[in-house]
N, C-alpha and C positions, 0 to 999 in steps of 0.2 A: 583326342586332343581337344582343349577347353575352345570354344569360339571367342570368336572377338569380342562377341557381345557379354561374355561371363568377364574378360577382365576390366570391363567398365562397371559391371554392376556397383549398384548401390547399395548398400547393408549398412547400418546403423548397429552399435553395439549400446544395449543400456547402461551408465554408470550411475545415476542416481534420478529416483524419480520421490515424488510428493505429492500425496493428495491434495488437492484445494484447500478443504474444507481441515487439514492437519496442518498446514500451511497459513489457515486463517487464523486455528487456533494459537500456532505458535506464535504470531504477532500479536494477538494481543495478549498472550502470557507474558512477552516480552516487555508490552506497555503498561503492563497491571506491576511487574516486579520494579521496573523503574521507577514510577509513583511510588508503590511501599518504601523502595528503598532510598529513595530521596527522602519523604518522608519522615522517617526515623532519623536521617542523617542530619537534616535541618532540625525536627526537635532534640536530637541528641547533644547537637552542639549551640541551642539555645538561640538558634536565628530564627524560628517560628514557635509559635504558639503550638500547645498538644491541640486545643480543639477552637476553631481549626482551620488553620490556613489555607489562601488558594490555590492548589497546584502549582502555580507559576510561579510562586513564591517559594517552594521547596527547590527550585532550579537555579535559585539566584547567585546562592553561595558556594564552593567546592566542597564535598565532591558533586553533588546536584547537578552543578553547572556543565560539567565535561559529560555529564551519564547523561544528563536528558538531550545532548547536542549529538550523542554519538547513537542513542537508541530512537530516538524521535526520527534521524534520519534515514536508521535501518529498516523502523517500522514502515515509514511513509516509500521507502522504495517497494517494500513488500508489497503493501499494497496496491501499490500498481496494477501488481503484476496482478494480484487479487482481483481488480478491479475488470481488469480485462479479460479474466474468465467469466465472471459476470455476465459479462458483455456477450459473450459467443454461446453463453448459455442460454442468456434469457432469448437473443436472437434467432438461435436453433428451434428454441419453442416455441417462436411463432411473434414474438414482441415484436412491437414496427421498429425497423433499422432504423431511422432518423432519430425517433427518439431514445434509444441506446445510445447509438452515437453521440447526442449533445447529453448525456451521464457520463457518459466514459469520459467525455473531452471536461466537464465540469471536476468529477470524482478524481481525476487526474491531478485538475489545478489544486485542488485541494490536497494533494499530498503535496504539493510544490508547499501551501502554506504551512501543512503540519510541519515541515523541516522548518520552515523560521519559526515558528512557535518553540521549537528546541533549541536554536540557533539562537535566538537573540530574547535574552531576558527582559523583565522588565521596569527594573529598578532603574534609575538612571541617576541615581547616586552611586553606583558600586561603578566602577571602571572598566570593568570589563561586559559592561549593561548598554556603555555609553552608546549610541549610535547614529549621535546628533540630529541634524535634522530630519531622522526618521521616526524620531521619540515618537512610542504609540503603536508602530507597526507587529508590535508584540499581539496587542489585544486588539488591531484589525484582524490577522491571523490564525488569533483562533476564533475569532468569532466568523469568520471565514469556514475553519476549520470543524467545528462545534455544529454550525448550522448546516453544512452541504451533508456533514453524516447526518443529521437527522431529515432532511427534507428525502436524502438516499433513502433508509430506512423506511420511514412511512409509506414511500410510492413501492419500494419492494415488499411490501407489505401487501397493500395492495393489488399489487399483479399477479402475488401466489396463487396457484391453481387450487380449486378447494379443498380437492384431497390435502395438499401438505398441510402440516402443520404449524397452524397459525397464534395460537392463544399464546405461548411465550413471545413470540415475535413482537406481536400486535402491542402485548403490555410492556414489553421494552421500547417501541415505537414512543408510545405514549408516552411513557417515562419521561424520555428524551426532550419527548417535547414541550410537557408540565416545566422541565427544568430550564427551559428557557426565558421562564419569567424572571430569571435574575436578570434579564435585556430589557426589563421595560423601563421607560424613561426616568431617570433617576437612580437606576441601582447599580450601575456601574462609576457612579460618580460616589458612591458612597461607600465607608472603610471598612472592614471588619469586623472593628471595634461595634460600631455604628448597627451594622445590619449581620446577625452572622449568620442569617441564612443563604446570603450569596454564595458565597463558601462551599457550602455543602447544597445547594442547589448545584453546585459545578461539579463536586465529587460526586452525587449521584445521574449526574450526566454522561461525565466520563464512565461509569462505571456502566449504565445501560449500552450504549455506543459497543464496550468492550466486550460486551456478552452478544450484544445482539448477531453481530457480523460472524462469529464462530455459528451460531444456528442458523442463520442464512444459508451460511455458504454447505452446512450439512445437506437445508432441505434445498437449496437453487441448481447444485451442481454435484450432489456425491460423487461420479464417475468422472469426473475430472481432475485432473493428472497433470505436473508438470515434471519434466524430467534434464537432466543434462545428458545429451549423445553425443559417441564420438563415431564420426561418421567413417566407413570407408568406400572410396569409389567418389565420382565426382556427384555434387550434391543437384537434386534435380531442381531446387524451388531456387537456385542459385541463378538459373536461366532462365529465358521466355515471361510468361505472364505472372504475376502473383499471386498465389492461391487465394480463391475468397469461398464463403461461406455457404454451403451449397445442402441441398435438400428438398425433402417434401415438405415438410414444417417450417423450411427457414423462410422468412419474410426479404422479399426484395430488395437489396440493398440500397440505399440513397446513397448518393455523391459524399454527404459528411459520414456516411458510415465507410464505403469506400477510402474515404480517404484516411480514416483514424485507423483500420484495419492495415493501406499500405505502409502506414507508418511503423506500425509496430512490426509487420515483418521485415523492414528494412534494417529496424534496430537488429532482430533476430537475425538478421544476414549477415551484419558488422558483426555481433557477438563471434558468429563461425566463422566469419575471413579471420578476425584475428586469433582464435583460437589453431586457425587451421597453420595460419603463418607462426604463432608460437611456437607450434611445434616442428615445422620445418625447420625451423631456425636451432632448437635444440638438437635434431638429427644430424645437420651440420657437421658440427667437429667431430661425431662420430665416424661421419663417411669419411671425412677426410685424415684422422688420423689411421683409419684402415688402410687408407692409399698410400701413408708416409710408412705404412709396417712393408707394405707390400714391394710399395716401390725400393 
């Protein structure tokens, strides 16, 4: 006869899992095909110039408009998630908790602004641009956006352990950050016409950022995994304390590392209450239309 303690057990069954680092790659595949294909779609139909407009300017008109609002905010949730393994990576190997923490909590807000970067154009002649007194928050946004990936970038550059491999990284780093002379005083005041190398100082920005984080995440965390489970038995991290980050390597947690780690398992905790109530609630009419055969 089974004990007590066997019909409480806990057992997970896997339905889908992800590498990180196939997971980094597919976000910015995602972000490189929206570019191309705004792109085309704005010189196609004669709202931009072939060579060469800024980014944000391919998003202004439809279909632009709806793709970069609906993929800029898929990407930026990705990476979160992205971001947070990062996080328990670099941690694990030894990086001071404090400073991971204020990365993760910065690298975070920075997907906040990548979604308004999608979300809100920047023409403020086209109507659906409009967004009155916040004219501007387009290009606070990415330059929010633009500068937290690169300053990410160079210090994860930096902290690589010497075996990995650095020389791709390092000249994307750099890329990154040559192209941020299109911020020096006076060049964001000036037009296309005017300077066209802002332009493409911006495409090949976007374009190192896009490479670089798929190599990263190769050499920061190969073994890491995300997965969705469907749990059976009652869930143990559901109860008692909150699991934290433990090891011979891992570095002491600080209070703001503590705290950004409780948060993200609480998210994780809501995802499986309602997951778990979803599905009660589908099992539902099944028990009971058995009861109305029966009965």
């Amino acid at each position: 006869m089974p004990s007590s303690n066997d019909s409480t057990a806990f057992s997970t069954e896997r339905l889908l899992t992800l590498s990180v680092p196939h997971l980094t790659l597919l976000l910015s595949s995602l972000l490189a095909v929206c570019i191309g294909t705004t792109y085309l779609t704005c010189v196609g139909e004669h709202e931009c110039q072939v060579f060469l407009p800024m980014i944000s300017d391919t998003w202004v008109y439809p279909p632009g408009t709806y793709l970069s609002r609906l993929t800029l905010s898929m990407v930026a949730a990705g990476l979160g998630v992205v971001y947070s393994a990062f996080y328990y990576a670099r941690v694990g190997a030894g990086s001071p908790a404090r400073l991971q923490a204020a990365l993760l909590s910065v690298t975070h807000f920075s997907c906040v602004t990548m979604g308004v970067v999608g979300a809100v154009c920047e023409d403020s002649k086209v109507p659906s641009c409009d967004v009155g007194p916040f004219a501007g928050i387009h290009n606070i946004a990415a330059i929010l956006t633009f500068g937290i990936g690169t300053i990410y970038a160079v210090q994860a550059v930096c902290s690589l352990p010497r075996k990995a491999p650095r020389v791709g990284l390092s000249l994307l780093a750099v890329a990154s950050l040559v192209s941020k002379a299109r911020w020096l005083p006076g060049n964001l005041a000036l037009t296309i016409d005017r300077n066209p190398a802002v332009p493409l100082l911006e495409w090949s920005d976007a374009a190192a950022l896009i490479l670089f984080f798929p190599m990263y995440a190769a050499a920061c965390c190969p073994d890491f995994s995300f997965g969705y489970l469907r749990s059976h038995g009652p869930l143990p991290f559901c109860q008692g304390p909150l699991p934290s980050l433990s090891g011979p390597a891992a570095s002491t947690p600080s209070p703001l590392a503590s705290w950004s780690e409780k948060g993200l398992v609480r998210i994780v905790q809501r995802m499986v209450a309602v997951t778990v109530g979803a599905a009660n609630i589908l099992r539902q009419p099944q028990r009971f239309d058995r009861h109305i055969a029966v009965g």
